[in-house]
N, C-alpha and C positions, 0 to 999 in steps of 0.2 A: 631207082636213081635218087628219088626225094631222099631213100634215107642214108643212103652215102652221103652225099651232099650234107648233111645234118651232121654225119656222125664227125665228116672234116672240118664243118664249122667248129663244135664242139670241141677238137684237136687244138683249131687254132687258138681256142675260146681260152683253153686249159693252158697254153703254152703262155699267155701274156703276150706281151708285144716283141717276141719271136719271131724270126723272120724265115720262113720255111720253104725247103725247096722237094723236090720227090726225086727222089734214087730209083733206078731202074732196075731189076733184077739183073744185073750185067755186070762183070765187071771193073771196080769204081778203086778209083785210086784214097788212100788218106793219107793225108800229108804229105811227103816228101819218099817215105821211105817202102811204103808196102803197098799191094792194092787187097780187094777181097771181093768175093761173088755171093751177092747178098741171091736169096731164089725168090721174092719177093716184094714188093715195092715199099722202102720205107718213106718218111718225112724226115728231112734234116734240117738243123740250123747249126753254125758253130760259135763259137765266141772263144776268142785266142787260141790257145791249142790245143780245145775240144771240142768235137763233132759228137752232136748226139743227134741219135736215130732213132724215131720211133713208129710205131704202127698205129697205137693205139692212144694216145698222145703220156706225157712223159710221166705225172701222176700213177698211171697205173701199168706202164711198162717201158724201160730203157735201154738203149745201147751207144756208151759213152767210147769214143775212142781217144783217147790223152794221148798225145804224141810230140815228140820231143822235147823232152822237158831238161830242162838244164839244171845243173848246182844252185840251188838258191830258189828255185820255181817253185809253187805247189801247185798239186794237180786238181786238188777239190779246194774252192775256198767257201768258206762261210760268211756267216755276217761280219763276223769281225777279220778283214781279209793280211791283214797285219800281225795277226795272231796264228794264220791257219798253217799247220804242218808243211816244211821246205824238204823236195827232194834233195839227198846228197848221192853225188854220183860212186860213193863208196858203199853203196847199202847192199845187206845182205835183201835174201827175197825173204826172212820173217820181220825186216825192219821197215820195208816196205809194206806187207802187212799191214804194221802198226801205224803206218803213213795213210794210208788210204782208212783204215776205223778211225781214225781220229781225223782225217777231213770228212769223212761223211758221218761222225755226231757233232763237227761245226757246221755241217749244213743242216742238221736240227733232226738226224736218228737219234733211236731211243733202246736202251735194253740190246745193244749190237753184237752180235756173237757172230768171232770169224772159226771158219775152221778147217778142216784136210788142205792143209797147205803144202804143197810137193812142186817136184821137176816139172815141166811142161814144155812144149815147144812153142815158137813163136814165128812163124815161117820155119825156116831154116835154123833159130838162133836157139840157143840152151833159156829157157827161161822158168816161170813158177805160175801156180795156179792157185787159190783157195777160193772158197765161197762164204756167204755169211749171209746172216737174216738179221733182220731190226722191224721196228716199229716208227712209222713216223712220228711227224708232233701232232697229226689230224686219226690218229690211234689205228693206223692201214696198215696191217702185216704183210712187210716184204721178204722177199727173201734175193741174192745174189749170189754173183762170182765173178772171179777177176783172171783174166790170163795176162802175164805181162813179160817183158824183161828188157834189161840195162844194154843199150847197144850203141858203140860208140860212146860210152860214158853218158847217154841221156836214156829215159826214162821213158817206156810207151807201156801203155794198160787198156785192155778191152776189158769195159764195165760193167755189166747187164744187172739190171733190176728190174723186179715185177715184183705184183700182189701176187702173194701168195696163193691166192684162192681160185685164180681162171690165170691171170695174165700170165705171170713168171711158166708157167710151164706151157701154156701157149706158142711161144716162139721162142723156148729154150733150144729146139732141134734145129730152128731155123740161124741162133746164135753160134752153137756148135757149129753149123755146117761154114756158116761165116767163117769162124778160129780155123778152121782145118784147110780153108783155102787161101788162106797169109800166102801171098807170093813176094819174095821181094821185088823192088822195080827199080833200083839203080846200084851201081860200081859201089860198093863202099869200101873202105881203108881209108 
C-alpha cells in the first residue's frame, strides 16, 4: 500500500499543478460525442478540449483525447501558442498528419518520424490512423499513434504516447481496446 501510495504521489509530482481525477474501468463518456471502456483505472485532468489519461503519469506514458475542435483551433499548442498549427475543417487525413508533427515538435519533440498512415474507424465514422516516434528535449525515446477523424466539420484525435522502453507497449493493448469500443452517444446531423 506504502508503495502505491508513493507511486501516486510521484504521478501527481510529475503532472505539476494538474488537477486529477480517477476513471473507472466502466464506461466514460468524452466530450460531447462518444464514450469508451477503458479495462483499467486511469488518472485524468483536462484543460479545454483535451482530456489526458494516464497510468503511469504523463512523462512516461499518455492518452490524449482532443475533441471538437473547430476552424481556427489547434489541438497541440506549444510555447508559442500564437504560432502552433490551426485545424482547417477541409483537411485531408495526411494534412492532419502534418498538423499533429508539427504541434508536437512546438511542444519540444525532437528527430519526429510519422508513418503508416491509412483508413481507420472511429466509432462508427470513416476516419485515419498513423503512428510516429520522437525524442523528447530531456533525450526519452518515445514512440506513438493517432486514430482520429473530421465529424461534422470538427476534429477529434486519440493520442497515445509512451517511452519506448517499458511504457508505450505496456498499455498499448489496453489503448487499442479503448479505440475499438468508440460508441457514439448522441443524434447527430
Amino acid at each position: 500500500m506504502r508503495r502505491a501510495a508513493s507511486a501516486f504521489l510521484l504521478v501527481i509530482a510529475l503532472a505539476g499543478c494538474a488537477k486529477y481525477s480517477l476513471i473507472q474501468p466502466s464506461r466514460t463518456p468524452v466530450a460531447d460525442l462518444y464514450t469508451v471502456e477503458p479495462q483499467i483505472p486511469w488518472s485524468s485532468s483536462s484543460s479545454g478540449k483535451t482530456v489526458s489519461w494516464t497510468v503511469d503519469g504523463p512523462p512516461l506514458q499518455e492518452l490524449r483525447f482532443i475533441s471538437g475542435l473547430e476552424d481556427g483551433e489547434a489541438p497541440l499548442r506549444g510555447e508559442d501558442k500564437e504560432k502552433s498549427p490551426k485545424f482547417r475543417k477541409a483537411m485531408t487525413p495526411s494534412e492532419v498528419l502534418e498538423l499533429v508533427v508539427d504541434g508536437l515538435v512546438g511542444e519540444g519533440s525532437q528527430k519526429l518520424a510519422a508513418r503508416n498512415l491509412k483508413p481507420a474507424k472511429f466509432g462508427m465514422h470513416p476516419g485515419f490512423r498513423f503512428e510516429f516516434s520522437f525524442v523528447t528535449a530531456s533525450g526519452l525515446d518515445k514512440e506513438g499513434f493517432v486514430v482520429g477523424a473530421i465529424i461534422q466539420d470538427k476534429l477529434y484525435l486519440i493520442l497515445y504516447t509512451g517511452a519506448r522502453a517499458h511504457y508505450f507497449p505496456k498499455h498499448k493493448e489496453h489503448v487499442e481496446r479503448i479505440i475499438e469500443s468508440i460508441q457514439m452517444q448522441k443524434k447527430e446531423g
